[in-house]
N, C-alpha and C positions, 0 to 999 in steps of 0.2 A: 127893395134892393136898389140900391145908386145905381147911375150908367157904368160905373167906372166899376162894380161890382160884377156889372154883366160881364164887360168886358173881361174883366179877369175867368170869369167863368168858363167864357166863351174858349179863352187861350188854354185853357187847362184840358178843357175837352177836345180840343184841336190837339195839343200834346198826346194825349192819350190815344187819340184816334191815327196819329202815325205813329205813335209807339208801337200797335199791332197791324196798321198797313205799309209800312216799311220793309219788316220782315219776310210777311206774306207776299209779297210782290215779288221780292227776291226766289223766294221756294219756287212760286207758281213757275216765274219766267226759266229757270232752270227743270221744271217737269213739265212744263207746258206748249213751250216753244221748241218748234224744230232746231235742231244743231247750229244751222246756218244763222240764224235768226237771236241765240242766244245772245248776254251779253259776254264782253270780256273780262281778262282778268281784272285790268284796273277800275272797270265799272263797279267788279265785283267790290272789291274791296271799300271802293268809297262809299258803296250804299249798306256794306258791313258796318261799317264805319258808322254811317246813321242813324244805325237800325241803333245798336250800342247808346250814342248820344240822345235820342227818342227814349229809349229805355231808359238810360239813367236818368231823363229828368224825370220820366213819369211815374218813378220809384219815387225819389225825390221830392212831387210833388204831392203823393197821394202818401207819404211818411210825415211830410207838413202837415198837409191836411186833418189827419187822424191822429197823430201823438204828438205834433209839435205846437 
């Protein structure tokens, strides 16, 4: 494998790897954290927002990977 392979390798499991802690950060901090301590609404929405974008690519990139 090239350097330039790893690298790619490296990014794609880094995708992958906030495709499912993105979300989960979101859950915990809304069950886990006391009231005062949560985030707000517009937090909420922009880490919605990434959780979505992490996901699409890591659909994306593992639809590449396997049929494309």
């Amino acid at each position: 494998m090239s350097g330039l392979g790893f690298v790619f390798n490296a990014a794609l499991l880094g995708g992958l790897a906030m495709a499912l802690y993105v979300p989960l950060m979101l859950w915990i901090n809304h069950t886990q954290l006391p009231r005062s301590a949560r985030p707000g609404v517009l937090n909420v929405i922009v880490v919605a927002i990434a959780a979505i974008v992490y996901g699409g690519f890591a659909v994306y990139s593992l639809w590449a990977l396997f049929f494309g």
